[in-house]
C-alpha positions in Angstrom: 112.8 34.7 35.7 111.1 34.2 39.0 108.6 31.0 39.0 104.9 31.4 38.9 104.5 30.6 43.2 105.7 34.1 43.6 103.4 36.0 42.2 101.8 37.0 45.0 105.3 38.1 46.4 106.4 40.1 43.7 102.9 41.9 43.2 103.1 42.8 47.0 105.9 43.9 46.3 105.7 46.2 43.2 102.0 47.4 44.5 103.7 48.8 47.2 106.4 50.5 46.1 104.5 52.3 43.7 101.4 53.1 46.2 104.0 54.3 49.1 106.0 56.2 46.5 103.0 58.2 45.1 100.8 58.9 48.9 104.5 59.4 51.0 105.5 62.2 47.7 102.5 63.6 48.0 101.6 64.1 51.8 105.3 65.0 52.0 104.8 67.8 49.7 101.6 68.7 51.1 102.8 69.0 54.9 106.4 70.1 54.3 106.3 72.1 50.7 108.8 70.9 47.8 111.3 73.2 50.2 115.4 71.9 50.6 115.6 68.9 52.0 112.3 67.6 50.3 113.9 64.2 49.0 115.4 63.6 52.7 112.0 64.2 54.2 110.6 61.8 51.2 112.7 59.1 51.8 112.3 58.8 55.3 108.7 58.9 55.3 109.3 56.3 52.7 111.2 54.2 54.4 108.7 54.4 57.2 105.7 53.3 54.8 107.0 50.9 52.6 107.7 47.8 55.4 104.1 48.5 57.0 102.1 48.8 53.3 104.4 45.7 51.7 103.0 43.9 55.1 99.2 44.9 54.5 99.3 43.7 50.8 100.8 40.7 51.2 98.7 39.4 54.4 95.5 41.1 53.4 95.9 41.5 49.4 94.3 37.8 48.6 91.3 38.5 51.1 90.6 41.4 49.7 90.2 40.4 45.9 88.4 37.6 47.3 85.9 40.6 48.9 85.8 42.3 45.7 85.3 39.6 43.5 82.5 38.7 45.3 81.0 42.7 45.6 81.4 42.4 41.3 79.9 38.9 40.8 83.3 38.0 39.7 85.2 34.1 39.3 88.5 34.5 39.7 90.4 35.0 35.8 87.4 35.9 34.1 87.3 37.3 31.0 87.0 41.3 32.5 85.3 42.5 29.1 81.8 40.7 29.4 
């Protein structure tokens, strides 16, 4: 188990594996067609797109919630259902 001070790590992370996955699936099969060789093109673009997104959420992914947080009226951990 990893130790709370990576949190932010790991959610870059995970946030952008599953953001490049879904947008680099999608515009793939939008420009190029589920035709052969669909995975191949996938990955690449993948490959591509993860590094770059990964980069974005980790130095921009705090300043951001911050931003929102602030556009909601939010404190940081409050309880979401008042």
């Amino acid at each position: 188990m990893l130790k709370p001070k990576h949190v932010r790590l790991v959610q870059a992370i995970l946030m952008s594996m599953l953001m490049v996955t879904i947008m680099t699936a999608v515009v793939t099969a939008v420009n190029t067609g589920f035709a052969t060789g669909f995975v191949s093109r996938w990955f690449q673009s993948w490959l591509v797109a993860w590094p770059i997104a990964f980069m974005v959420i980790f130095l921009f992914g705090k300043a951001i919630q911050g931003i929102s947080m602030k556009i909601c009226g939010a404190a940081l951990f409050e309880n979401p259902q008042k």
